[in-house]
Every structure is written in structure tokens, then in C-alpha cells.
C-alpha positions in Angstrom: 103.5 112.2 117.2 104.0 108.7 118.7 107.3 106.4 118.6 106.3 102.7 117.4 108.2 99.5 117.8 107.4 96.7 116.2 109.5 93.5 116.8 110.3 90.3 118.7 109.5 90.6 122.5 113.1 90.3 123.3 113.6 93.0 120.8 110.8 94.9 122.1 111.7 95.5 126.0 113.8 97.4 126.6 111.7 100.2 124.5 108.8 98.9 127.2 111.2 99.8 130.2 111.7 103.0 128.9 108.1 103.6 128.4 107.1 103.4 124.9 103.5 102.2 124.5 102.9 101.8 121.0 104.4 97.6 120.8 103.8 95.3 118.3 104.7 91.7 118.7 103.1 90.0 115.4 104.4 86.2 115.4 104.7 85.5 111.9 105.8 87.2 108.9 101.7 87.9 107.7 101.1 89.6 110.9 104.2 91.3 110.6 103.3 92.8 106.7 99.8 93.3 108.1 101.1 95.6 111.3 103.4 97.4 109.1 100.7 98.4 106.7 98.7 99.3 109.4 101.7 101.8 111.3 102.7 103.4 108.1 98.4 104.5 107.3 98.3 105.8 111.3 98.6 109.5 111.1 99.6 109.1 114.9 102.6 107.6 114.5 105.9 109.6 113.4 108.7 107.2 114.1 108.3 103.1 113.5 111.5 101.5 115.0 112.0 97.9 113.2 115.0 95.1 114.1 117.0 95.7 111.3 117.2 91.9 110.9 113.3 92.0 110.2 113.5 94.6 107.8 116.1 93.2 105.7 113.8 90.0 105.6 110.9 92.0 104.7 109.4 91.7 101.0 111.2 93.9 98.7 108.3 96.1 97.8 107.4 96.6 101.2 110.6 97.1 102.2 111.1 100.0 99.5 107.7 101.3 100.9 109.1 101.4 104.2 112.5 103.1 103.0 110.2 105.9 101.0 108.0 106.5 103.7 108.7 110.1 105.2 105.9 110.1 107.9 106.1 107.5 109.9 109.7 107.6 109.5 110.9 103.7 109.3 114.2 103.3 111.0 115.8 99.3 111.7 118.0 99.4 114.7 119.9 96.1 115.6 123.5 94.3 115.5 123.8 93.9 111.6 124.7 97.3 109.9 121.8 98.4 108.6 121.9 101.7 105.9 118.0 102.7 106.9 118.9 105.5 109.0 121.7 107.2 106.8 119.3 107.0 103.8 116.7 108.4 105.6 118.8 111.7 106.5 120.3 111.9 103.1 116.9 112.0 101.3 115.6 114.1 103.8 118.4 117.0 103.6 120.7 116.2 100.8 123.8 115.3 102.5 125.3 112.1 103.8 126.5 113.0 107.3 128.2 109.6 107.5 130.8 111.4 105.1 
């Protein structure tokens, strides 16, 4: 399965240098829905890595999509404190590892 990033270019680079192919630069917020849609129906992709301050911008139905999804898995990485990840494992195995 492939790792996905989906963000700003700035956002996206450093997951270029390291290799990751899979990049998605949409530059408004309807190419952003539209490429989201798009990762979460490829059966390719297992991880979707978002800018956390994207994904707290999102629509809220898509943004509870993206929360629910199990495969891809949707995590936002970023400066803001973002819950995505910690969710994620806790519905996954049952137990917040935070605690």
C-alpha cells in the first residue's frame, strides 16, 4: 500500500525529499474535496497524510468521512494539535495510548 500527501507545496516537500510519490497540490478548497474523494476510493493507497490545518478547515461531513475512514487511514500532521491520530488508534484497538 502507498503513503499519500496531499497539501500545500511547502507542506508537501519535505515528504518529496524523502521520496514519497503519491503528491497532491490542489489549489483551492474544490480541488482539495475532489482529491480527497478521489484518495480515500483508491484501493492503492493505505496512509493519506493531510496538514492538520487543512483538515480542520475541511467540510464537516467530509471531515467525519475522513476521521471514519479505516483504509486509507487519514492522519493531519502540522503545528496545531490536532486529535486525528490518537482517535485513529483508539478506534482501531480500544485504548487511548495518550493515557
Amino acid at each position: 500500500m502507498d503513503l499519500a500527501v496531499i497539501g500545500s507545496p511547502e507542506f508537501t516537500l519535505g515528504f518529496q525529499l524523502a521520496g514519497i510519490s503519491n503528491i497532491t497540490n490542489p489549489e483551492n478548497d474544490d480541488e482539495m474535496a475532489s482529491s480527497l474523494k478521489s484518495l480515500l476510493n483508491d484501493k492503492n493507497v493505505g496512509i493519506v497524510v493531510i496538514d492538520s490545518a487543512i483538515l480542520a478547515a475541511l467540510p464537516d461531513r467530509l471531515r467525519n468521512r475522513l476521521s471514519a475512514s479505516v483504509t486509507p487511514t487519514v492522519l493531519g500532521i502540522g503545528t496545531e494539535e490536532d486529535t486525528t491520530l490518537r482517535d485513529t488508534i483508539r478506534k482501531a484497538i480500544g485504548v487511548d495510548l495518550w493515557k
